[in-house]
Every structure is written in structure tokens, then in C-alpha cells.
PyMOL Python script that loads the backbone (N, CA, C, O; Angstrom):
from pymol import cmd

cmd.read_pdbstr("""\
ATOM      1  N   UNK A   1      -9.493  14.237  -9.295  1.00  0.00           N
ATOM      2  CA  UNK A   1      -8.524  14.403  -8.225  1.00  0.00           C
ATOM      3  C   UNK A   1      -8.272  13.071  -7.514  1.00  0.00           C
ATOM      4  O   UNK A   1      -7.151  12.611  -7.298  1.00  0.00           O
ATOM      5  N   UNK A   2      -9.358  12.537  -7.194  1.00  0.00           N
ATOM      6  CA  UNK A   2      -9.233  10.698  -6.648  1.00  0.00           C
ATOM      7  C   UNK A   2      -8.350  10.177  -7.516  1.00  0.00           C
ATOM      8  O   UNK A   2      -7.240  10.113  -6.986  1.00  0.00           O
ATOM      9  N   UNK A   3      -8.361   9.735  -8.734  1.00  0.00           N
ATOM     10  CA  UNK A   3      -7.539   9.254  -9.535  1.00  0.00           C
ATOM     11  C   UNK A   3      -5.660   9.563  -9.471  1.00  0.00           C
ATOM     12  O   UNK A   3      -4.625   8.904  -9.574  1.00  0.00           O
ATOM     13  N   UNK A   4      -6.076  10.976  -9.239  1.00  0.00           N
ATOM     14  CA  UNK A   4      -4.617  11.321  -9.222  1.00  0.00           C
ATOM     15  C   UNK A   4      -3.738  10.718  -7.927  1.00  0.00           C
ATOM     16  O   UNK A   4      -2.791   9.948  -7.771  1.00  0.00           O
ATOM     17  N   UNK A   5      -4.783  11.682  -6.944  1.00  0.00           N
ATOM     18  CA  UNK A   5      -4.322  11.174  -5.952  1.00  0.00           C
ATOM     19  C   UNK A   5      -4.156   9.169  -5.179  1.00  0.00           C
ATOM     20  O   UNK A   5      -3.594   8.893  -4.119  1.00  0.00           O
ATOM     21  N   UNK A   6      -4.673   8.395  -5.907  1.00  0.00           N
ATOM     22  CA  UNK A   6      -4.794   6.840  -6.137  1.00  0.00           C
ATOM     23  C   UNK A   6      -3.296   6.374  -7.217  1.00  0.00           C
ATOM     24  O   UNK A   6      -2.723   5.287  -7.288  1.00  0.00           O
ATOM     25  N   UNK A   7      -3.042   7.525  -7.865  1.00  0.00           N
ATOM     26  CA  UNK A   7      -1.805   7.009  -9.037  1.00  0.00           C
ATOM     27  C   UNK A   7      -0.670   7.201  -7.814  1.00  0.00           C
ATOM     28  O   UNK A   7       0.024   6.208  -7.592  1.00  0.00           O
ATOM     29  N   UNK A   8      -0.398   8.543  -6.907  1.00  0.00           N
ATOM     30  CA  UNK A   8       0.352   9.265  -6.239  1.00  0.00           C
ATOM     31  C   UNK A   8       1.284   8.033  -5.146  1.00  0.00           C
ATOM     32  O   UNK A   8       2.459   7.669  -5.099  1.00  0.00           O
ATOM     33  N   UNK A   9      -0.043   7.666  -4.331  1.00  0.00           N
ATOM     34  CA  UNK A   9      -0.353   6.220  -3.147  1.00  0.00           C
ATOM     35  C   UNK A   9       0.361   5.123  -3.841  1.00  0.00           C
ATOM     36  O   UNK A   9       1.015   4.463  -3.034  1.00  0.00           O
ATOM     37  N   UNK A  10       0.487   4.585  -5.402  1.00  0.00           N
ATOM     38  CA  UNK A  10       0.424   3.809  -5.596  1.00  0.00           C
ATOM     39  C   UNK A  10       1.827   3.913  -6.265  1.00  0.00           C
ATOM     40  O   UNK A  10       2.444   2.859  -6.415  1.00  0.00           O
ATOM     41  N   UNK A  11       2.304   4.899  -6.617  1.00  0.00           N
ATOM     42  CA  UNK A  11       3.561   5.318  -6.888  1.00  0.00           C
ATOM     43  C   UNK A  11       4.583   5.350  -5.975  1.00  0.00           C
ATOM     44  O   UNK A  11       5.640   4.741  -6.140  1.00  0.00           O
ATOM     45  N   UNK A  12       4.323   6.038  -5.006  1.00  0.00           N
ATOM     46  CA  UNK A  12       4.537   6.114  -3.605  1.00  0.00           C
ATOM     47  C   UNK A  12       5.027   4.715  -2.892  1.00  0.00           C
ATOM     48  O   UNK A  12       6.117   4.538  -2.347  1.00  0.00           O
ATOM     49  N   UNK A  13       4.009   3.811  -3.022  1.00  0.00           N
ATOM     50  CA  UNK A  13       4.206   2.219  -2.201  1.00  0.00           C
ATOM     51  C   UNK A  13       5.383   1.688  -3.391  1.00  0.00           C
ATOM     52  O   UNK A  13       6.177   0.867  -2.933  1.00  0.00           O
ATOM     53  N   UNK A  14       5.574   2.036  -4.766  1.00  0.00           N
ATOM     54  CA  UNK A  14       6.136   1.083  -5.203  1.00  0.00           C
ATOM     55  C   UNK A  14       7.507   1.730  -5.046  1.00  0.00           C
ATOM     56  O   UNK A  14       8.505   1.017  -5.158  1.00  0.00           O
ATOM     57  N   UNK A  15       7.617   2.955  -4.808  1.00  0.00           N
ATOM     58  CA  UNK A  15       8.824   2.885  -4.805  1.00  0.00           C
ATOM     59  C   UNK A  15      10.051   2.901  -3.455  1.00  0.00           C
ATOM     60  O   UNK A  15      11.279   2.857  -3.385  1.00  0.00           O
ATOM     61  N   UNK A  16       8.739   3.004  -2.356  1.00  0.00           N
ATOM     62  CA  UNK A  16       9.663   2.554  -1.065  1.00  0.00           C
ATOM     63  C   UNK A  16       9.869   0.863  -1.592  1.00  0.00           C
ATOM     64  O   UNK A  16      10.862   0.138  -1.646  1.00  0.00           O
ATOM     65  N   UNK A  17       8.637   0.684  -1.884  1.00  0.00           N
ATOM     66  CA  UNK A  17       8.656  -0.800  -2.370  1.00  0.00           C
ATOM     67  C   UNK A  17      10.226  -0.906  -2.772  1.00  0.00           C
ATOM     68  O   UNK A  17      10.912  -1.584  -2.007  1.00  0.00           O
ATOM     69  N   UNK A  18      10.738  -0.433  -3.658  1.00  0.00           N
ATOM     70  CA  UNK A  18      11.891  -1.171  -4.794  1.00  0.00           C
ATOM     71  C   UNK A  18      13.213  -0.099  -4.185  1.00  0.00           C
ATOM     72  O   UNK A  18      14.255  -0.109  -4.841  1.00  0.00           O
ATOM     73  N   UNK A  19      13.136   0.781  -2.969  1.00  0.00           N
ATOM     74  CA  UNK A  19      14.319   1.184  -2.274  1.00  0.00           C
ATOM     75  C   UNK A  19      14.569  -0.033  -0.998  1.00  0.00           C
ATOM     76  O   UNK A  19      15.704  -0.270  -0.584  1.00  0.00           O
ATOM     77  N   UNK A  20      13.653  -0.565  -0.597  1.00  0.00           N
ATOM     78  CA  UNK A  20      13.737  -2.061   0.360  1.00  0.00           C
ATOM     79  C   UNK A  20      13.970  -2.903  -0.148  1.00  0.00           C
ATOM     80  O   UNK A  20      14.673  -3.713   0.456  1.00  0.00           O
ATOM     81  N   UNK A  21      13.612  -3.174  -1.298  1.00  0.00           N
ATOM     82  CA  UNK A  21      14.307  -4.625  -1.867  1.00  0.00           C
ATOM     83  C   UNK A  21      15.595  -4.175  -2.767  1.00  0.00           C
ATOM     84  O   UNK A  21      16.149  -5.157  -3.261  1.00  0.00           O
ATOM     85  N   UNK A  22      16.097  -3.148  -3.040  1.00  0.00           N
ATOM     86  CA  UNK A  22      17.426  -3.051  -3.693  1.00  0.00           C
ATOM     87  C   UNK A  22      18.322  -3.089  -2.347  1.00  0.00           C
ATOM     88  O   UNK A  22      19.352  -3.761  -2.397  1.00  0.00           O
ATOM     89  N   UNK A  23      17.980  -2.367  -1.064  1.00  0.00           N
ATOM     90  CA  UNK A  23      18.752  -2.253  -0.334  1.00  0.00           C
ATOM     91  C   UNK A  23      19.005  -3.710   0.410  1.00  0.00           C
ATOM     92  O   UNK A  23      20.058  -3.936   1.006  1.00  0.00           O
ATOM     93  N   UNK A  24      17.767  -4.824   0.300  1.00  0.00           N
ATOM     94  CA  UNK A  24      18.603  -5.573   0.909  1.00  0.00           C
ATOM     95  C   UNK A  24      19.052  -6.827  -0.429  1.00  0.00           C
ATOM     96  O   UNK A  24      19.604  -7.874  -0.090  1.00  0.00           O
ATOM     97  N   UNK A  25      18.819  -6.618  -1.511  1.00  0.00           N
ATOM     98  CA  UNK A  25      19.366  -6.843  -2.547  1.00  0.00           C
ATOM     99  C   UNK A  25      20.850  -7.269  -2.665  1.00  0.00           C
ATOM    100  O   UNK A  25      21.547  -8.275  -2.801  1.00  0.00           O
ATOM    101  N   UNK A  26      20.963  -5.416  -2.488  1.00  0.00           N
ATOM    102  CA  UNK A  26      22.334  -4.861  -2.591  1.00  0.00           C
ATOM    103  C   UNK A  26      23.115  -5.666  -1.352  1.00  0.00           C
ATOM    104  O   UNK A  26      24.285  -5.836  -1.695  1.00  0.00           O
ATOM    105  N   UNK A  27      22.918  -6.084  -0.345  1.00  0.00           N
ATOM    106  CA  UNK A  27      23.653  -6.827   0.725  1.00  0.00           C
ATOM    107  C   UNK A  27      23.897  -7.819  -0.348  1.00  0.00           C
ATOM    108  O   UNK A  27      25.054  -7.754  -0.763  1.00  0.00           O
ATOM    109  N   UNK A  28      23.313  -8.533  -0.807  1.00  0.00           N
ATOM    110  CA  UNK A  28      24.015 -10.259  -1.560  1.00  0.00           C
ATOM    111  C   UNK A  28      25.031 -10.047  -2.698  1.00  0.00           C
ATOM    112  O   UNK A  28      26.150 -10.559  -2.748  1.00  0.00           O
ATOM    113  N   UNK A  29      24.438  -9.156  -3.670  1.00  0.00           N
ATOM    114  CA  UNK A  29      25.160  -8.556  -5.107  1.00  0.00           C
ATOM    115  C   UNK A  29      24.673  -7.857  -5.338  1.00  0.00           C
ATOM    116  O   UNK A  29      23.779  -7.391  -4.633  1.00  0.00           O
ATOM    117  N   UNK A  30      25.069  -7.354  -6.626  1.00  0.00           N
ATOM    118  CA  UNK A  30      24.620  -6.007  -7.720  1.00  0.00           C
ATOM    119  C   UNK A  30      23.289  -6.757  -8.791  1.00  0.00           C
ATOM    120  O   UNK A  30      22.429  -6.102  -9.381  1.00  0.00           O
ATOM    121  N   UNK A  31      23.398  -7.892  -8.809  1.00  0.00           N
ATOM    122  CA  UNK A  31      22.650  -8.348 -10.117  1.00  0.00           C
ATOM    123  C   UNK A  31      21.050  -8.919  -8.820  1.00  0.00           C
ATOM    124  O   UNK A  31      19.880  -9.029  -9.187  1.00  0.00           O
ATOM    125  N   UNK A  32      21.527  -9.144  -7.511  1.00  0.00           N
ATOM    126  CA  UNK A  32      20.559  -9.245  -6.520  1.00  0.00           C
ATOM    127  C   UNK A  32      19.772  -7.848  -6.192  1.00  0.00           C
ATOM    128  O   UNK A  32      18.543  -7.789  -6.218  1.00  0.00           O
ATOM    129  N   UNK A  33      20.607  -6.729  -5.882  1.00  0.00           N
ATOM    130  CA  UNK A  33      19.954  -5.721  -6.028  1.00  0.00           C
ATOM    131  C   UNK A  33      19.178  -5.283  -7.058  1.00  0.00           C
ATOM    132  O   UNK A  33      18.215  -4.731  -6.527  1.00  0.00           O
ATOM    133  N   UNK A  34      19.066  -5.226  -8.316  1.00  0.00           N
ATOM    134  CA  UNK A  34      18.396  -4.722  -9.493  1.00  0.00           C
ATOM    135  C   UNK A  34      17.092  -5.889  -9.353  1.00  0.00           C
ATOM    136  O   UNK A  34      15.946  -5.447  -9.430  1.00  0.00           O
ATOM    137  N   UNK A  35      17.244  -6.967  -9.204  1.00  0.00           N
ATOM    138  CA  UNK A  35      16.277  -8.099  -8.886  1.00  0.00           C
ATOM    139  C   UNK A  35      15.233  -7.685  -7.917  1.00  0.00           C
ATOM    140  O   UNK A  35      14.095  -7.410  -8.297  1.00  0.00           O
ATOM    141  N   UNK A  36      15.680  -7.623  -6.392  1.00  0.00           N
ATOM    142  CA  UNK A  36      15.432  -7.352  -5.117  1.00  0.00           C
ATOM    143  C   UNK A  36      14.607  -5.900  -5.240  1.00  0.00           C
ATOM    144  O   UNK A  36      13.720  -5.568  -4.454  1.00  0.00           O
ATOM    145  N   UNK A  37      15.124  -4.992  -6.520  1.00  0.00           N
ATOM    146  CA  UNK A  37      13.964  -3.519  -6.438  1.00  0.00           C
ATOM    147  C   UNK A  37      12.877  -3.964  -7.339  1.00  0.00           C
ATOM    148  O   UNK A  37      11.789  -3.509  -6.986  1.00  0.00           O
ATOM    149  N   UNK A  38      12.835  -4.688  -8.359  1.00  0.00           N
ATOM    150  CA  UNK A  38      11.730  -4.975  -9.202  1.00  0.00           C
ATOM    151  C   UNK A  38      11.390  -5.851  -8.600  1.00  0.00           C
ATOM    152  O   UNK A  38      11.807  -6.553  -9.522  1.00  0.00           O
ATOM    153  N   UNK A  39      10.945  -6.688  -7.780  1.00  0.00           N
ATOM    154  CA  UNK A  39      10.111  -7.100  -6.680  1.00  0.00           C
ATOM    155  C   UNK A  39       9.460  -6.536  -5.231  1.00  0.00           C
ATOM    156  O   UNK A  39       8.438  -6.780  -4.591  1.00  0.00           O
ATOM    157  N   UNK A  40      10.845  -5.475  -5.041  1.00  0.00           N
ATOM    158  CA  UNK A  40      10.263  -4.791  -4.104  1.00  0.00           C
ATOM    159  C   UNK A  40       9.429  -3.819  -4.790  1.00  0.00           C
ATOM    160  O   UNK A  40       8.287  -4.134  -4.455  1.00  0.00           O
ATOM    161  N   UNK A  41       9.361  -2.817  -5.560  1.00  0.00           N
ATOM    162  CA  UNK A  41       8.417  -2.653  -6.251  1.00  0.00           C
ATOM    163  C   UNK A  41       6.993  -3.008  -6.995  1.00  0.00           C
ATOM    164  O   UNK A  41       6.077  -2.227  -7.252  1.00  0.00           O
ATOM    165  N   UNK A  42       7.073  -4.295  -7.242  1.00  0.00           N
ATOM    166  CA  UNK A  42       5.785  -5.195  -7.363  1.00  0.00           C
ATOM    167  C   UNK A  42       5.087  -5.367  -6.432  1.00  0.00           C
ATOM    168  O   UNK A  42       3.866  -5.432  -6.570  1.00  0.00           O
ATOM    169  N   UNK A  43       5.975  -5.539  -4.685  1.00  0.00           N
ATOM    170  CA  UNK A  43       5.329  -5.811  -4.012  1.00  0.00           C
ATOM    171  C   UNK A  43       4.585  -4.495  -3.451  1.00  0.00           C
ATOM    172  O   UNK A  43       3.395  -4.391  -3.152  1.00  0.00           O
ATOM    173  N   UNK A  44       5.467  -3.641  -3.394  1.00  0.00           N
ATOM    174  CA  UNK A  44       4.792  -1.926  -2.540  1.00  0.00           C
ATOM    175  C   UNK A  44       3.297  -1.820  -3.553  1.00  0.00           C
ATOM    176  O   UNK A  44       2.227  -2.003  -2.973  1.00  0.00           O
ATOM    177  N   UNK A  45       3.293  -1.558  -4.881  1.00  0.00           N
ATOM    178  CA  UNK A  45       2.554  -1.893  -5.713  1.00  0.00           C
ATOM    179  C   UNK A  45       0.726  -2.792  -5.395  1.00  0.00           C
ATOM    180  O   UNK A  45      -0.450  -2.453  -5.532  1.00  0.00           O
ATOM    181  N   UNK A  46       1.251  -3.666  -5.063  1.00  0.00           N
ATOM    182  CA  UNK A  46       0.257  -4.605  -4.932  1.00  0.00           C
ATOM    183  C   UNK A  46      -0.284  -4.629  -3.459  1.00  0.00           C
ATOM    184  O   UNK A  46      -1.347  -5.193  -3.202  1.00  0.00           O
ATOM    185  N   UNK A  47       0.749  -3.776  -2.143  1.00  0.00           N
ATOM    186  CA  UNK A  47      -0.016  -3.485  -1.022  1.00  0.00           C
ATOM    187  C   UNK A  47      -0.695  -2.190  -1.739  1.00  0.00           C
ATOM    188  O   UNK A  47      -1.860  -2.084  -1.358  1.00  0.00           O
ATOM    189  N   UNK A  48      -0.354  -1.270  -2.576  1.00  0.00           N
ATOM    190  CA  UNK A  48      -1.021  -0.188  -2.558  1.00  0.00           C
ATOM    191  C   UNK A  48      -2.671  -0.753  -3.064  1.00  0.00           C
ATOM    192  O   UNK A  48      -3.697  -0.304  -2.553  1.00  0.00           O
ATOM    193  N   UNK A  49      -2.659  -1.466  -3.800  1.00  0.00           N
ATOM    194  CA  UNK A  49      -3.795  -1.691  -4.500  1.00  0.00           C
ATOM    195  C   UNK A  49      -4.621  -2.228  -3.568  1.00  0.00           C
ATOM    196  O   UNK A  49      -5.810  -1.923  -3.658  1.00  0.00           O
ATOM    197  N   UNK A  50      -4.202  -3.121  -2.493  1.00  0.00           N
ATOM    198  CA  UNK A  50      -4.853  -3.770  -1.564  1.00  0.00           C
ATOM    199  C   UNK A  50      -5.052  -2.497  -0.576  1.00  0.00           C
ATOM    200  O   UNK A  50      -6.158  -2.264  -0.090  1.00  0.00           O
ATOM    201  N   UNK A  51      -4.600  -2.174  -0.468  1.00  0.00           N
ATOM    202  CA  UNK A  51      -4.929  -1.117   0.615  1.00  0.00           C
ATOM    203  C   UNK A  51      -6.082  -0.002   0.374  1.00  0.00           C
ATOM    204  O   UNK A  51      -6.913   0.377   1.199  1.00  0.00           O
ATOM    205  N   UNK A  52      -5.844   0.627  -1.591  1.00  0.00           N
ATOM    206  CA  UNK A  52      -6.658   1.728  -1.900  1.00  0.00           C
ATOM    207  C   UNK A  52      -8.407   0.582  -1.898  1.00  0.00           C
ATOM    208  O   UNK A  52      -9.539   0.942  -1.573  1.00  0.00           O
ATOM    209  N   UNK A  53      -8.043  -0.460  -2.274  1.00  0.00           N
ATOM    210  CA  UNK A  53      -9.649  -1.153  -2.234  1.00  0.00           C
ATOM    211  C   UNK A  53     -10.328  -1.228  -0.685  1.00  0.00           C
ATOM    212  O   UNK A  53      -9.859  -1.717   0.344  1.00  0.00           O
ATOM    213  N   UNK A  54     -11.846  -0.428  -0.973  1.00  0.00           N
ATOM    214  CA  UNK A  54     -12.609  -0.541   0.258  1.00  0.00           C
ATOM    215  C   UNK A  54     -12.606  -1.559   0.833  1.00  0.00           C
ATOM    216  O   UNK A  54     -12.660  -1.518   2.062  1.00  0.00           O
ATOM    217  N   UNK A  55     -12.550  -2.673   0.237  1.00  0.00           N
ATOM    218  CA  UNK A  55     -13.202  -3.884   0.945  1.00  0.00           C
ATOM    219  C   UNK A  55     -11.846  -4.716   1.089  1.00  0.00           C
ATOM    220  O   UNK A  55     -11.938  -5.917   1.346  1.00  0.00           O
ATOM    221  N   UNK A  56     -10.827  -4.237   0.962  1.00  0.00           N
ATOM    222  CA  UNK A  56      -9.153  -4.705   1.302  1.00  0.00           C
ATOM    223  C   UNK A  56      -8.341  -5.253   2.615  1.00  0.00           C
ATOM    224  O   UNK A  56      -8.443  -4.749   3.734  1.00  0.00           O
ATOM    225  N   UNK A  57      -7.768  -6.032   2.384  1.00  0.00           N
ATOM    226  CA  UNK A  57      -6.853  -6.651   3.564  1.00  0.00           C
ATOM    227  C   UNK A  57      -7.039  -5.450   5.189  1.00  0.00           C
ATOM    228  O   UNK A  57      -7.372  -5.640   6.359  1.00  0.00           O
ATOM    229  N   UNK A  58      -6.583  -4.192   4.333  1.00  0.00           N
ATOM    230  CA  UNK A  58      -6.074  -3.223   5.483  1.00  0.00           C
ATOM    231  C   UNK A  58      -7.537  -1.946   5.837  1.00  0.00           C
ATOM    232  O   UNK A  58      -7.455  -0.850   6.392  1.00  0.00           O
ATOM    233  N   UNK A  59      -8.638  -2.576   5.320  1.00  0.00           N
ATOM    234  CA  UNK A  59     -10.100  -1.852   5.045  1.00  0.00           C
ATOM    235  C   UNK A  59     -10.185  -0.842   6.922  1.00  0.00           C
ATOM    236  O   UNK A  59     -10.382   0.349   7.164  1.00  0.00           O
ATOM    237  N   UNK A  60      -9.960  -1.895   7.741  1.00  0.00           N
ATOM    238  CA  UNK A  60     -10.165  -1.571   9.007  1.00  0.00           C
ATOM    239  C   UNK A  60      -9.011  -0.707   8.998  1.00  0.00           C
ATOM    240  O   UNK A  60      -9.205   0.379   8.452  1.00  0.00           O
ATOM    241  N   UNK A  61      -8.080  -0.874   9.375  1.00  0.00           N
ATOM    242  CA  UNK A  61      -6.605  -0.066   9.596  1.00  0.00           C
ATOM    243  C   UNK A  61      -6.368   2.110   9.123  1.00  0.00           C
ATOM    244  O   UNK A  61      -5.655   3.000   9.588  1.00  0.00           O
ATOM    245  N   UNK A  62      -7.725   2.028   7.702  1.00  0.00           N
ATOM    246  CA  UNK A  62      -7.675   3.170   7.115  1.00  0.00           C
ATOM    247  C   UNK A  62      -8.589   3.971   7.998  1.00  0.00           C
ATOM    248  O   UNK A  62      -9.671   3.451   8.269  1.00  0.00           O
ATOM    249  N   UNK A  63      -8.260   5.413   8.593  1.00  0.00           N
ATOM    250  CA  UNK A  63      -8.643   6.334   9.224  1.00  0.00           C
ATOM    251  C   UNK A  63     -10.009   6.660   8.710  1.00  0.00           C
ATOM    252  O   UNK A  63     -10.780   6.778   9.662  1.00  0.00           O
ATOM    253  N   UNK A  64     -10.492   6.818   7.754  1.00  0.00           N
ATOM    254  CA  UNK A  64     -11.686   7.345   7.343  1.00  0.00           C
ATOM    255  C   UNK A  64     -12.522   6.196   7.413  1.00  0.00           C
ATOM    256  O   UNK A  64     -13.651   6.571   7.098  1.00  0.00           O
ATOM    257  N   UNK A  65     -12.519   4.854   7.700  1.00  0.00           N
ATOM    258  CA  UNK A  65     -13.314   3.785   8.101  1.00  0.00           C
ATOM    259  C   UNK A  65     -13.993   3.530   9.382  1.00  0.00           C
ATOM    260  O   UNK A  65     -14.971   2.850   9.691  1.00  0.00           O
ATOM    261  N   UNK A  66     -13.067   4.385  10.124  1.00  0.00           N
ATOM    262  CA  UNK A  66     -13.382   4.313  11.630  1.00  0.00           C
ATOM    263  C   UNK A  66     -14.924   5.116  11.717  1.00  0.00           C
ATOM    264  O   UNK A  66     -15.975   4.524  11.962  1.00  0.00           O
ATOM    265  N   UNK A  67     -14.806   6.575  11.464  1.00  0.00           N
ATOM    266  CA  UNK A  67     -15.920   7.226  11.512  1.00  0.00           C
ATOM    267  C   UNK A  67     -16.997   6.499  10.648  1.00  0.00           C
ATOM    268  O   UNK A  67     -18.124   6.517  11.142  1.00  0.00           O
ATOM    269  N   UNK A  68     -16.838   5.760   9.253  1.00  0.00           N
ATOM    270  CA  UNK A  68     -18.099   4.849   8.992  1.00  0.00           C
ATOM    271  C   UNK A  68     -18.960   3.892  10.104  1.00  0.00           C
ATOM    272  O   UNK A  68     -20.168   3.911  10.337  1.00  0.00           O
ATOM    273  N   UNK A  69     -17.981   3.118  10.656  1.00  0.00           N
ATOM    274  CA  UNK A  69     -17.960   2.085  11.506  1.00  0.00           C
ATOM    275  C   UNK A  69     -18.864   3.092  12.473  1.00  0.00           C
ATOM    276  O   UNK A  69     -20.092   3.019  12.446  1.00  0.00           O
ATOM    277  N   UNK A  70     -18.362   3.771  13.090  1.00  0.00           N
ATOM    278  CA  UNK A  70     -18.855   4.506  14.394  1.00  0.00           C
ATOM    279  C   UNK A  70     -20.674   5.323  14.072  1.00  0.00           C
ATOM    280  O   UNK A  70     -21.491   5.310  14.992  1.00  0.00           O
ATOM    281  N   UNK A  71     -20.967   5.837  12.945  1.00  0.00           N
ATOM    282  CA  UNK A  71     -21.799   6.485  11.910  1.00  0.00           C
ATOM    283  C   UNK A  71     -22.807   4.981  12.145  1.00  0.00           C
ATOM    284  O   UNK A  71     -23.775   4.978  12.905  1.00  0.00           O
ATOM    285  N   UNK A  72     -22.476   4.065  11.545  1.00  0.00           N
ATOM    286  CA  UNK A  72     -23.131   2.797  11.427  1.00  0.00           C
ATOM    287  C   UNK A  72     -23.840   1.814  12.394  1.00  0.00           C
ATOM    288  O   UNK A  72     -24.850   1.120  12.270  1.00  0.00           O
ATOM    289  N   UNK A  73     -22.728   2.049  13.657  1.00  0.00           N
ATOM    290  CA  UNK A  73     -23.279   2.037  14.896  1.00  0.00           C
ATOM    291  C   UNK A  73     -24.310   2.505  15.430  1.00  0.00           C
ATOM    292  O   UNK A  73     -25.183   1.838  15.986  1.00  0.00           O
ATOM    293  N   UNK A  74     -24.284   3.773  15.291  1.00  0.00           N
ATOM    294  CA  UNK A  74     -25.002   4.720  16.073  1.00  0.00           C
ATOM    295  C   UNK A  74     -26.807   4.551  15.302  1.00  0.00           C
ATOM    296  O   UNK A  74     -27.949   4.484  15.756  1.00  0.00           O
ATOM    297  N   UNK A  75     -26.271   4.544  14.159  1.00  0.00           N
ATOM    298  CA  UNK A  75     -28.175   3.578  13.334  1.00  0.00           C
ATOM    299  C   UNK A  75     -28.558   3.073  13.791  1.00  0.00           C
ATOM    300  O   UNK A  75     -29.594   3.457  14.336  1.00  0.00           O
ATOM    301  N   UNK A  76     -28.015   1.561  14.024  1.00  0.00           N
ATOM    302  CA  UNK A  76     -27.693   0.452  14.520  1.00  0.00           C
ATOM    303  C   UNK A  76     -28.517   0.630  15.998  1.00  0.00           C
ATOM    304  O   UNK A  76     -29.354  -0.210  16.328  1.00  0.00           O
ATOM    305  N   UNK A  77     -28.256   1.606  16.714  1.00  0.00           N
ATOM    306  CA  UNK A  77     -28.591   1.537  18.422  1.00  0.00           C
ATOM    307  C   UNK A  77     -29.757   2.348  18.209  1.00  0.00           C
ATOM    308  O   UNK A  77     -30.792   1.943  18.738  1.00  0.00           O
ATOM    309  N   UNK A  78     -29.809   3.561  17.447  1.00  0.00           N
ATOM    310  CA  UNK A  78     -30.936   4.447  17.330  1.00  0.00           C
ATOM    311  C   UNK A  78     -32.082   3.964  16.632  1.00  0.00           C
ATOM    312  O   UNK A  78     -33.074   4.681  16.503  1.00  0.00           O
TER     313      UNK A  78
END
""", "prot")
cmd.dss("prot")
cmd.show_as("cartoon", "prot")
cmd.util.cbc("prot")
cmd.orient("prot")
């Protein structure tokens, strides 16, 4: 189910990914837009990957880190 749900996230980022870069693509040309989504796509892509890794750019930012952090603390003092 992790797996799936890790393909889903990562599917997900690439393709807001490549609706942001066609759309502002699409402002310059048509041959800029098709460009502008296969980068925006690479890029949604490559935040997803950074993001699904524990030890990632956005490690702090993810909701289920907080309660580690807080869990870890509380050792920590006890």
C-alpha cells in the first residue's frame, strides 16, 4: 500500500508539475508550452521525491514528523 500510495504523491506532483509549466509556457508559444510541461513535470517529480525521503529538504514541514520530534523530546527530558 506504501508503494502505491508513494507512486500516487509522485504522480500527483508531476502533474501539477507539467499543468504550471505548460500554462506559463503557453504565455510565450505552443512549442514553449509542450517544453514548459516536460519540465514542469520533471520538476513536480523531483519535489515529490525530495519530499517522500525521510531525511529530505521538506523532512520538518511533513505532519507526521512533528509527533516524532515531540515523542523524542519527551525521552530526551524523561
Amino acid at each position: 500500500m506504501g508503494r502505491i500510495r508513494t507512486a500516487v504523491s509522485r504522480a500527483t506532483y508531476a502533474a501539477v508539475g507539467a499543468a504550471i509549466g505548460a500554462a506559463l509556457g503557453g504565455l510565450v508559444s505552443r512549442n514553449a508550452a509542450s517544453s514548459g510541461g516536460a519540465l514542469g513535470a520533471l520538476a513536480g517529480a523531483t519535489i515529490a521525491e525530495i519530499r517522500a525521503d525521510a531525511d529530505g529538504v521538506f523532512a520538518g514541514l511533513r505532519p507526521d514528523s512533528e509527533s516524532e520530534s515531540d515523542s523524542d523530546d519527551a525521552a530526551v527530558d524523561g
